[in-house]
C-alpha positions, 0 to 999 in steps of 0.5 A: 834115350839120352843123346850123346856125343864127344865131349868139346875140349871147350866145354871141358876147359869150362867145366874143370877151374884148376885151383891156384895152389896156395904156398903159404902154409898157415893161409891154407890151414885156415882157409880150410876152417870153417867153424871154431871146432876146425881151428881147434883140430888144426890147433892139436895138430900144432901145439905140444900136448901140455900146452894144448890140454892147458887151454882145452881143458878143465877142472876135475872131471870138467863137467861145468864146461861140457854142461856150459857146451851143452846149454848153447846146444840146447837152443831152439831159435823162433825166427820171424818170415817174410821179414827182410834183413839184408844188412845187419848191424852187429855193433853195440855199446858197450861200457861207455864205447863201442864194439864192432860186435856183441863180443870181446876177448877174455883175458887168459893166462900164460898166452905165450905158451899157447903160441909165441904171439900171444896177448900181442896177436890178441889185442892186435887183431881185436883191434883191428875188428874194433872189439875189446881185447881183455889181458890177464893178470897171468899174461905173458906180454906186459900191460905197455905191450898190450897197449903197443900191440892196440894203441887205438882200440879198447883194451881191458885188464882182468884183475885178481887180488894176490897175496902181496895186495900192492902187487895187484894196487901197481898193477891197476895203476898202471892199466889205468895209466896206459888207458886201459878202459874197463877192469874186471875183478875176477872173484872166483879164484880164491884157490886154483881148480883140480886141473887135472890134464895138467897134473897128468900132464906135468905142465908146469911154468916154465915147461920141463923137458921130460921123455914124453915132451920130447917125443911129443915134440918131434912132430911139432918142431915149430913151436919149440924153435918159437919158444926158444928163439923169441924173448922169454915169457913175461909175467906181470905178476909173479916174480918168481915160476916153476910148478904147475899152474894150479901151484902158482895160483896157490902161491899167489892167490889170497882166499881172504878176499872180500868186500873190503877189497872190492872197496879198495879196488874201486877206489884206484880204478878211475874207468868202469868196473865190472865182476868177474865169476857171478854165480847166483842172483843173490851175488848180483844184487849185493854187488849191484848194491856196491856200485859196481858197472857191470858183471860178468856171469862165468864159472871160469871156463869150467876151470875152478869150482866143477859143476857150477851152475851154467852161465847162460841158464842163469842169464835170464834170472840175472837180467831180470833181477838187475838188468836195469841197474848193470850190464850184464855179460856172459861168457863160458861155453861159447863156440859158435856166433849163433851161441852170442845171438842167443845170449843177446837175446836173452838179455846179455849186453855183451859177451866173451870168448876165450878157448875160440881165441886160443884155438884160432891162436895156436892154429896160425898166430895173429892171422889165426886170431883174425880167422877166429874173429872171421868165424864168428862175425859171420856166423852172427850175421847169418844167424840173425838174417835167419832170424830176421834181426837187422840190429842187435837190438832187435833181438828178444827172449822170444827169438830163444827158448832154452832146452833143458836136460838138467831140472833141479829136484825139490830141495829140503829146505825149500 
């Protein structure tokens, strides 16, 4: 028989925290978000449907991206009992520096369109979490901004070769000049991929008021009183805009580049170098052979050639191959800490983030950025404590076993 009584107001008072409602509006939306799915939810939420497809989506019918999602899903971890690790160390060096952890922020276009803070946010709060921040030949703040915004931090540039090739020659020039550390040269967008939301979309640079942007807009007023209150966007390499994103990548872009360039490049640029968008090991061993510091396996985001091979199932046979002579990094896909585990593990040196950024950008600004950064430290710590890791170091091809869905059937020529 349970024993009852009346409840001692006391007890009650114990029992029941009322919680201190939080007035500021963005601390209490990311306060709720607990993974980079969270923030992308609050960010849809937030952004006009133009700009928010602009980040989440991909080429054609965005297969690489879903299969790059899939290839971190499909990890099993092998961690090891009884084997303490209380405090774990995250950092790594990195290209000559260090990292706080085992990733950085990849460089993306038109960032200010996204949320007004953009590459400014970015850098700042890379900075503040001792990470690199990568900013885009397509960015919206200037290189000097960047470097404003992240004076003491690493920041890198992301290069692509224009047609009008001293364009892109200034453009190094002056990274290198404002200290910028490390340059990636981004080799696989010769052309724009098919992005298709944005043909559906109509989003172009900059935005046109259509019937549909206004009624998608009412709901979300702040971000266009933060368009068109706060300075007009800045591009560090197009002198001239309007048409779809695909459009100006057309107009700018060159499909001529080469080894040549590659060759060019090398000899402005005083720091590291690196490649951006390797996709086979046949790739990897010649630019290894061209001198290069380090490459960069990635399909862009899923953004260009759709259906391209995987980033993070290529890593192994990469690290292999020439892991000895570069540093290999990975990015595409990447949406949870234990995703960069599993990539360090595999051999990569260093990883990249660029939709979690983004995501954690439109979701609250700078302060979003900062959750995004939050999110996956924590994730990374946890995972390695289940593992029993207390360094990055630590971390071997026996901790990860890649479950595969997709095996290549026999080819003819083979």
């Amino acid at each position: 028989m349970v024993q009852r009584q009346f409840p001692k107001p006391v007890e009650l008072l114990e029992l029941m925290q009322f919680k201190k409602p939080e007035l500021n509006g963005t601390k209490r939306r990311l306060d709720a978000a607990f993974t980079i799915a969270d923030l992308r939810t609050i960010a849809k939420r937030r952004t006009p449907k133009a700009a928010f497809d602009y980040t989440d989506g991909a080429a054609e019918g965005e297969t690489s991206l879903a299969r790059a999602r899939q290839a971190f899903e499909d990890v099993e971890f092998h961690p090891d009992v009884l084997r303490p690790a209380e405090n774990v160390d995250t950092s790594v060096e990195i290209l000559g520096g260090p990292s706080a952890l085992p990733f950085g922020i990849a460089p993306t276009g038109f960032t200010r369109l996204m949320q007004t803070e953009g590459e400014v946010a970015g850098a700042g709060a890379a900075g503040a979490a001792g990470i690199p921040f990568t900013l885009s030949t397509l960015g919206t703040t200037s290189i000097e901004g960047v470097k404003a915004a992240n004076p003491h931090g690493r920041n890198w540039f992301q290069l692509y070769v224009m047609r009008e090739r001293e364009i892109s020659y200034g453009l190094a020039k002056r990274a290198a000049e404002a200290g910028f550390d490390t340059l990636q040269f981004t080799v696989d967008t010769p052309v724009a991929g098919a992005r298709l939301r944005d043909k559906r979309n109509g989003f172009s640079i900059p935005p046109q008021l259509t019937l549909g942007t206004i009624v998608n807009a009412i709901p979300r007023p702040w971000w266009w009183i933060d368009f068109l209150t706060t300075p007009k966007l800045e591009f560090a390499s197009l002198s001239a805009t309007g048409g779809t994103v695909g459009d100006l990548l057309n107009a700018a872009m060159d499909p001529t580049i080469s080894y040549e360039d590659l060759e060019i490049i090398r000899g402005i640029w005083p720091g590291k170098i690196v490649i951006k968008g390797v996709q086979n090991v046949a790739d990897a061993k010649r630019l290894i052979d061209h001198g290069v510091d380090g490459l960069i396996l990635s399909n862009h985001g899923g953004r260009q050639l759709d259906r391209a091979p995987i980033p993070f199932h290529l890593l192994p046979t990469v690290v292999r191959e020439v892991g000895k002579d570069a540093t290999i990094m990975v990015d595409t896909g990447i949406m949870n800490g234990a995703d960069i585990v599993a990539a360090m593990a595999l051999g990569a040196k260093f990883t990249l983030i660029g939709r979690a950024y983004l995501y954690g950008l439109m979701a609250g600004g700078r302060a979003g950025v900062d959750k995004t950064i939050e999110i996956l430290r924590s994730e990374i710590e946890r995972t390695m404590k289940l593992l029993g890791v207390a360094s990055i170091a630590e971390l071997e091809p026996r901790h990860v076993t890649q479950l595969t869905r997709l095996a290549p059937m026999p080819r003819s020529d083979a």
